[in-house]
Residue, then its C-alpha position, 0 to 999 in steps of 0.5 A: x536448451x537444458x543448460x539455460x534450463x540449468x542457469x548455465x547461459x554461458x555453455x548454452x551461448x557455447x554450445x549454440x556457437x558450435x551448432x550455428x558453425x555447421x548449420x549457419x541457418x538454424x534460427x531455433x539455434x540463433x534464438x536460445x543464444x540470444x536468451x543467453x545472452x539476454x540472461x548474461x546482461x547483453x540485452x542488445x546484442x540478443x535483441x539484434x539476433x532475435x530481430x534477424x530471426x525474426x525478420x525470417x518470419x519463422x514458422x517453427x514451433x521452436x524458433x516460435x516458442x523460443x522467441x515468445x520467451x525471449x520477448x517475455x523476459x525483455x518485458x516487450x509482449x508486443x513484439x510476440x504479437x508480430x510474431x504470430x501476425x506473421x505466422x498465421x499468414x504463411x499457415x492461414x489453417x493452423x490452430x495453435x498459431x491463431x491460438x497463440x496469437x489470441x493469447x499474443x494481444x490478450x497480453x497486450x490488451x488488445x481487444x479489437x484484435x482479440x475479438x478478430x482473433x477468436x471469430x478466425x479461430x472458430x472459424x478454421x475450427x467451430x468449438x464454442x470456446x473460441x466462438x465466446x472468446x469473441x464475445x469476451x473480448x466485445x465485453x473488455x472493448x466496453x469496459x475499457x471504453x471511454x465512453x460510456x454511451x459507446x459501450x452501452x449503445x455498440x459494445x454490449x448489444x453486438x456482444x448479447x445478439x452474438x450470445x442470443x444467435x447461439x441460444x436461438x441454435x441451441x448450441x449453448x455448452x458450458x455454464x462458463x457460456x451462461x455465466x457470460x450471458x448473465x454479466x452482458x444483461x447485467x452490464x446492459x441493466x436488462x436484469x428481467x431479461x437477466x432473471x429469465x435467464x437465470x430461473x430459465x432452462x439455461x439456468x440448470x448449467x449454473x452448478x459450479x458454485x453453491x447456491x449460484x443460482x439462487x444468488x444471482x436471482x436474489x441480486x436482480x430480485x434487489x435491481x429490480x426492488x422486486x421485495x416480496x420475491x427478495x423476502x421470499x427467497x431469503x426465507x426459503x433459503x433460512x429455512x434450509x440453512x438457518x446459519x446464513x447471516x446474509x441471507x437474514x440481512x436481506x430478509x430484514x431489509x426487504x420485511x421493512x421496505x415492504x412495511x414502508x410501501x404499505x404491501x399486501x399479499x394477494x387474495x387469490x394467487x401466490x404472494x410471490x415467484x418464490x412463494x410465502x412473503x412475510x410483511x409484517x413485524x409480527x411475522x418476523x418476530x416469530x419467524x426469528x423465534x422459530x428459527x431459535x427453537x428449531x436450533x435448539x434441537x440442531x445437532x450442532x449450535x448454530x450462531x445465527x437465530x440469536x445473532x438476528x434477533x438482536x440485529x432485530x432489536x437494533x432496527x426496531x429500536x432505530x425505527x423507534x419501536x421496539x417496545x410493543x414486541x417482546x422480543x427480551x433484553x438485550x443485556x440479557x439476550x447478550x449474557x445468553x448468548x456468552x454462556x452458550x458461545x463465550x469458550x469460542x473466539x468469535x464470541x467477542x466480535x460476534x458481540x462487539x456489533x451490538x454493545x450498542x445496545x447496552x446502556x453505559x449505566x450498565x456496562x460494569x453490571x454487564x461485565x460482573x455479570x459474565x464474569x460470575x459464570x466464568x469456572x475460576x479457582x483461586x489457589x488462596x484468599x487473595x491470589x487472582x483467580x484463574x481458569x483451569x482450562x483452554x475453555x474458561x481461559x477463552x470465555x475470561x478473554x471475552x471479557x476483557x476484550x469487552x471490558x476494554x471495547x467498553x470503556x472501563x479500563x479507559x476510566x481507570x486511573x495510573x494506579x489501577x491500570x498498572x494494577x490492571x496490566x500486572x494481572x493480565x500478565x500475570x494471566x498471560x503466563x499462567x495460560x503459557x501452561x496450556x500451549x506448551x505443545x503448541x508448534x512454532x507456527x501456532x499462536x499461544x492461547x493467552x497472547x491477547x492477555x499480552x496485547x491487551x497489557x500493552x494496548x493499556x500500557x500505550x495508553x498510560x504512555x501517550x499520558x506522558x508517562x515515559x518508562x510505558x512504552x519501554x514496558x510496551x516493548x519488554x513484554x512485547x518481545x517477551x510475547x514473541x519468544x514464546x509465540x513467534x509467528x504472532x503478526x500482531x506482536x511484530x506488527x505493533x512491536x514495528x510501530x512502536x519502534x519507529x515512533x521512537x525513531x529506531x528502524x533497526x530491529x523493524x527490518x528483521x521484524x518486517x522480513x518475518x512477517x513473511x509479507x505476500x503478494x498484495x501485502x506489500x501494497x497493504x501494509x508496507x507503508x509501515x516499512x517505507x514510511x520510516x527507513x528513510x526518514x531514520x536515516x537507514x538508507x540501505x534499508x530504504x533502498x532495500x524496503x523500496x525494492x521489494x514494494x516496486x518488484x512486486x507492483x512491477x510484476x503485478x503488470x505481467x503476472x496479470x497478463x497471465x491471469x487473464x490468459x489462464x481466464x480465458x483458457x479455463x472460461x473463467x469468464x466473470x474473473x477476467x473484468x476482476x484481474x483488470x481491475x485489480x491491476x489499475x488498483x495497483x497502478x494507481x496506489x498511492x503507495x506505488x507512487x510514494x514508493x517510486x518517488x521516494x525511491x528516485x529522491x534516495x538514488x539522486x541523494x546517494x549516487x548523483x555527483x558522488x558515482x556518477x554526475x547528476x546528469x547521468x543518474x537522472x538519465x539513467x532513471x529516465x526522468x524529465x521534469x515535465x512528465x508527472x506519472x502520477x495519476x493524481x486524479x485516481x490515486x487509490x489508497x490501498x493501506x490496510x490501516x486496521x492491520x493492527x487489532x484494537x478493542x478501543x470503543x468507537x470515539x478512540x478508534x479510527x474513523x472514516x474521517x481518520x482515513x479521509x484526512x490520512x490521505x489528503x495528508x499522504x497526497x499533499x506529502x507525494x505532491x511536495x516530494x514530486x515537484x522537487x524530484x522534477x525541479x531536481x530532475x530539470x538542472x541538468x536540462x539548463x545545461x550551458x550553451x554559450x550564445x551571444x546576448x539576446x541572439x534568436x536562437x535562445x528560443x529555438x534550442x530549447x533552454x528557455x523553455x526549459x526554465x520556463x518548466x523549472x519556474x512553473x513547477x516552482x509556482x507549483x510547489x509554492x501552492x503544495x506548500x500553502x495547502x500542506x501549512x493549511x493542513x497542518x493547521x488543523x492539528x490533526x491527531x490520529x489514534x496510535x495505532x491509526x496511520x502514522x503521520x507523514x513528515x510534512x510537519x518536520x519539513x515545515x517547522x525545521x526550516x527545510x522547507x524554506x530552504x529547498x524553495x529559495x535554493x529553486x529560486x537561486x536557480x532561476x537568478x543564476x540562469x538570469x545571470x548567464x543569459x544576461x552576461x556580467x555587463x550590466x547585471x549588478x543588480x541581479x548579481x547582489x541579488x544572488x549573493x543575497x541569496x547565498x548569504x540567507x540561505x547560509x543563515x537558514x541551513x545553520x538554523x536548520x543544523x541548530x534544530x539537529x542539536x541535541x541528545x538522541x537518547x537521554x536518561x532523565x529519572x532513571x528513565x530513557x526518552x529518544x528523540x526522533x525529530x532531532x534524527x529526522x530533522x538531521x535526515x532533511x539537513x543532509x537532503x537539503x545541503x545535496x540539494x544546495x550542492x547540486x545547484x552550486x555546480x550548476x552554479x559552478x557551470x555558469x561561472x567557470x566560462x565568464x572567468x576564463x573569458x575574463x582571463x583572457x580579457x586580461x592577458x590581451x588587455x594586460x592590465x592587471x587591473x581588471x575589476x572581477x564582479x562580485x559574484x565570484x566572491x560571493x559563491x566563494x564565500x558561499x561555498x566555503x561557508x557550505x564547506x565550514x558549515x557541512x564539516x560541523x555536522x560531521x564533527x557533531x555527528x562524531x560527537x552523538x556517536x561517542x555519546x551513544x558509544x558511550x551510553x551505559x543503559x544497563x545501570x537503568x533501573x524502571x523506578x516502578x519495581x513491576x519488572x520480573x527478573x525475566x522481564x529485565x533480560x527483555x528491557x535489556x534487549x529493548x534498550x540495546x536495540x534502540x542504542x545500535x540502531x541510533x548508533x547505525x542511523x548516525x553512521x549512515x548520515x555521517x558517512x554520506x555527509x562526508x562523501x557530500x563534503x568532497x564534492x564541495x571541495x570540487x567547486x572552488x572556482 
């Protein structure tokens, strides 16, 4: 045990040998052998061994424990399962098995035999623990119910009698116990019962969580549109705490809900269960200006009172009414509020939330206005003014960000926002000064400076000023060196680079980022969505394998949670991982990523080291299973991953978001159908029956193009929706989702391509199920068919011409559609490749039988069908054709070989020397990742071009 504790399974296979020579029966000994030989990649052999021992039923706490980690790790949780179902029979009394076999099906997900599991257990031992473990699993039965009406009817009343059993005998222990009680009345909508429970004797238990109590009774209060005890509660708890922002949300939700139902309090009796009701607009004026005047005497200033009395204005304004109560100017209340908070970094967004109520006629006055309070020192008469501390510096920053949420900078012309960026700079560097004992890990204080720069910088690009965006990236990456662990700085320095069609420096960007956990769902969409379309198909390999190891580890480390759920009463928590684990198989990122991963394989490996046949195999895929849980695809992308001070018509929307996915979907169905389309070629596999014999029908092969042609129907219809798509012309913000690549696989004739090389498949089977007879006419067919496709691959090869980088007015312009269109041209010629040895399969056995034809017949005269030429020339043509890409793609590497960057000199003299050194940086890390992308292309190319060299018939 301690060598495979120690890594060393070779010595623990040994040393189990030796101990199995004396002692033939050990099982503990035969299980730790089988784990090293799991380890050392012999998966069957292990397997076999653990079934011999298993086949003992065991009932050793070593052979058990050792198995359980042998299961675990061949990822088969079900076979611990029998296991323990075994054990417990010979050993009906023993705690820890029945324990152990609880955990077994929790593993498992299998509830019903959970719910048995924990009554047996409380049974041998009567601990409340295992009694609610029962009633934990009565609860996961209705969740995972189909339907509805069962678990409403069935489930959860079973579950709330065996709770109230334990309440009528006072035997309820633990808040855990409570928490249960209180989500089965929840789930039942039973929420009076629900309350009772919470304000009851039960409800004393309820102290692990601040303010639990008190929560959970204002959520049924909402249920139950109980108002007056909503208004209640909310004001008691403000009076405790005057800070809590949710709590004045709810106070001014249920204020308006009760002026709107006309509510009066009660002559005699109390207003509510919770005492005092406010239900007027008057008292919740003065309340808000208590609660400003009880601040000022507070120890510490508290954001809260002020925050709500200009969310107050805000409803009053929306309800039309605001005037007749004086509660100030917002503009003024907003410039209050700066002075007293605008030193603290949430003062912006604080603020951002009610800009709303400033009217544009004011916004510059606005801006002015904060500006003056600010402490700033100018060294002489026109130099720019600066703050002479981390405080004025904080309140400055406020005031951009607000000038550009605002709209201002927006407004400016070139002129004045290259005058604009010169001073932030400027700003940016000065405030370097204060975070000079700033550790590596802490962000410099004046970074915004630097963002907001570039933000106005993006903008001047997307105007069509081409020398801004390699400033963008200058001053990025000088951002970066004195602030490494800026996210925002490699996040945007990532965008920016792949927009201009460099993936080289993302890698190193990316891995930085240090991205954890459910990140890799969140935003990896910013790695994969462009490694492979760059042409990087080693990064894309490696990009893909980190976001599928984490959604494939997702599935077991889950298990674990619910289990540790279960063992700590963390009972609330148990519905949450469940949940959390759909989400995750049902990302649309993890579908994208798998999919993409499988077309990457195909078009690297398939027909190069090994057959098609056997990749598509090794990758268990069929082209009638779709694992894609279209109906539920949930898109988990954090699109806001990137800050943005843009005003609300340039930001990105809820409709942004909308059509993002409908885009990213209708992308997964096109590249779905041609990975199953791909996948079902080596299915038509040849089998030489005669003409029109009955068994065509029972051996399967008929059927099988019978998939291949309903999901070429299907991929027409993905097609027709993508076009109607993208008619819309779509534009997202910049720094919004980035868009698929469905456009370049429409505009650069892939598209076309890919479809009629799938119908070629469907003529050839024709073909071969025809025979060569009296098939002339499908015949021409198909060498029509080769002649068009020849035309569309040179087109598509003409749309890859061009420079990559070209230097026009002493400024760099790349060109990425020209990189992706060439990434779709070496996709698709795989694709016209692997269906031509299809093709080649087909062919090779009529040309022998016609040879043999001729020897019996000896004539030499026997007229060879035209389809023979055709493929040849077709693939001789491939072959011409796939030998000019690669000369072209020498060419654009001594191009880019050859390309002298340094001699660039950004017309507009804003460069600093130190800025030059960073372009120069910039400059050369966009050279050598086209310079990577086009090696990589080309050498793949290559190993396609001797694969076509294979197929002279």
């Amino acid at each position: 045990a301690d060598y495979l504790d120690n890594g060393n399974n070779k010595m623990a296979i040994q040393q189990a040998d030796k101990l199995l020579k004396k002692h033939k029966d050990l099982h503990c000994a035969k299980v730790l052998k089988a784990i090293g030989l799991q380890r050392t990649g012999k998966q069957d052999e292990a397997y076999a061994l653990a079934q011999e021992v298993a086949a003992l039923e065991p009932t050793d706490d070593n052979s058990l424990q050792a198995l359980t980690i042998l299961y675990r790790e061949m990822h088969r949780p079900e076979l611990v399962t029998k296991l323990y179902e075994a054990a417990v029979k010979k050993v009906p009394n023993s705690e820890e098995y029945h324990s152990h076999l609880f955990m077994a099906y929790a593993r498992v997900g299998e509830y019903k035999k959970m719910q048995q599991a924990g009554m047996a257990l409380y049974k041998i031992v009567p601990k409340n623990p295992y009694y609610f473990w029962s009633v934990m699993s009565l609860i996961m039965q209705s969740i995972s119910a189909q339907d509805e009406n069962l678990s409403k009817t069935m489930f959860l009343p079973l579950a709330e009698r065996m709770v109230e059993k334990m309440v009528k005998e006072d035997k309820i222990e633990a808040e855990a116990e409570v928490e249960l009680y209180y989500m089965i009345l929840e789930r039942l909508e039973k929420y009076k019962e629900a309350l009772d429970v919470v304000r009851g004797k039960l409800g004393e238990k309820l102290t692990s969580e601040l303010q639990s109590r008190e929560n959970k009774c204002m959520a049924m209060y909402k249920k139950l549109h109980r108002w007056p005890e909503c208004n209640a509660l909310a004001r008691r708890l403000l009076l405790k705490n005057s800070d809590d922002w949710q709590f004045y949300i709810t106070y001014f939700d249920s204020v308006f809900q009760l002026i709107d139902e006309s509510w009066t309090p009660p002559a005699e009796e109390e207003h509510s269960l919770e005492g005092e009701v406010h239900c007027s607009i008057e008292q919740a004026v003065n309340f808000i200006e208590e609660r400003i005047a009880e601040e000022s005497k507070s120890s510490r200033p508290l954001r809260g009172p002020y925050l709500a009395k200009l969310e107050l204005i805000r409803r009053l304004r929306h309800r039309g009414c605001n005037d007749e109560y004086k509660l100030g100017d917002p503009e003024e209340l907003m410039f209050q509020y700066f002075k007293k908070f605008g030193d603290k970094p949430c003062c912006f967004t604080d603020l951002k939330v009610f800009v709303d109520l400033l009217p544009p006629s004011q916004y510059t006055k606005f801006i002015r206005q904060l500006l003056d309070v600010i402490p700033l020192a100018a060294a002489a008469e026109n130099e720019v003014a600066l703050p002479g501390d981390i405080k004025a510096l904080q309140q400055h920053l406020c005031v951009v960000q607000l000038s550009r949420l605002l709209g201002i900078y927006h407004a400016m012309e070139k002129k004045q926002k290259l005058a604009v960026v010169r001073e932030l700079m400027l700003r940016y560097r000065h405030g370097l000064e204060f975070g000079k004992s700033c550790l590596k890990t802490e962000l410099q204080f004046s970074d915004y400076y630097c963002l907001l720069a570039v933000h106005l910088l993006l903008d001047l690009w997307l105007e069509g000023e081409e020398a801004a965006v390699w400033q963008c990236l200058t001053l990025l990456e000088e951002g970066l060196s004195h602030s490494p662990s800026n996210a925002q700085f490699k996040l945007l320095l990532i965008r920016i680079y792949c927009r201009l069609g460099a993936f080289e420096p993302v890698s190193e960007l990316y891995s930085s980022l240090d991205a954890k956990h459910i990140q890799h769902d969140t935003i990896g969409y910013l790695l994969t969505r462009y490694a492979g379309s760059l042409g990087h198909y080693t990064a894309a390999s490696q990009s893909c394998n980190f976001a599928l190891r984490f959604f494939h580890s997702n599935q077991k480390d889950t298990s674990e949670y619910i289990i540790q759920a279960y063992k700590y009463g963390a009972f609330e928590k148990i519905p949450e991982f469940i949940a959390f684990r759909n989400r995750l198989n049902s990302s649309l990122h993890f579908a994208q990523v798998r999919t993409e991963r499988m077309l990457l394989d195909l078009l690297l490996e398939a027909n190069i080291s090994t057959s098609l046949e056997e990749s598509i195999k090794s990758m268990s895929l069929s082209p009638e299973e779709d694992d894609i849980p279209w109906k539920d695809l949930r898109d988990n992308r954090d699109l806001t991953v990137l800050f943005s001070w843009d005003p609300k018509d340039r930001d990105i929307s809820e409709e942004h978001r909308k059509l993002s996915l409908e885009e990213e979907t209708l992308w997964l169905r096109i590249r779905s159908l041609t990975l199953r389309l791909v996948s079902g070629l080596p299915t038509l596999g040849h089998t030489i029956q005669p003409k029109n014999s009955e068994k065509t029908a029972e051996n399967g092969v008929s059927s099988k193009i019978d998939t291949i042609r309903a999901l070429l129907q299907q991929l027409e219809a993905a097609v027709d929706s993508g076009k109607k798509f993208l008619e819309q012309k779509i534009q997202y913000p910049v720094l919004g989702p980035p868009p698929t690549r469905m456009a370049g696989f429409f505009s650069n004739g892939s598209c076309q391509c890919q479809t009629s090389l799938f119908y070629l498949v469907s003529d050839i089977y024709e073909l071969d199920t025809n025979g060569l007879e009296d098939s002339a006419e499908i015949q021409e067919r198909i060498g029509n068919s080769f002649k068009s496709l020849v035309e569309r691959l040179t087109d598509l090869f003409n749309k890859c011409k061009g420079d990559l980088i070209e230097v026009r007015d002493g400024t760099l312009k790349t060109h990425p559609n020209l990189l992706e269109n060439l990434v779709f041209f070496v996709e698709t010629i795989s694709i016209a490749l692997w269906i031509s040895s299809y093709c080649d399969s087909v062919l090779r056995p009529f040309k022998s039988n016609l040879q043999k034809k001729k020897k019996k017949k000896k004539e030499s005269s026997v007229a060879m069908p035209p389809v023979f030429t055709h493929f040849l020339d077709y693939v001789t043509e491939l072959q011409t054709l796939t030998s000019n890409v690669i000369d072209h793609i020498k060419g654009l590497e001594i191009i880019l070989t050859a390309l002298k960057l340094e001699e660039l000199s950004l017309k507009d003299t804003l460069l600093l020397q130190e800025e030059k050194k960073f372009t120069k940086t910039v400059q050369g890390k966009v050279q050598s990742s086209y310079h990577h992308s086009v090696q990589e292309i080309g050498e793949l190319l290559k190993k396609r071009l001797d694969t076509i060299k294979k197929l002279k018939i």
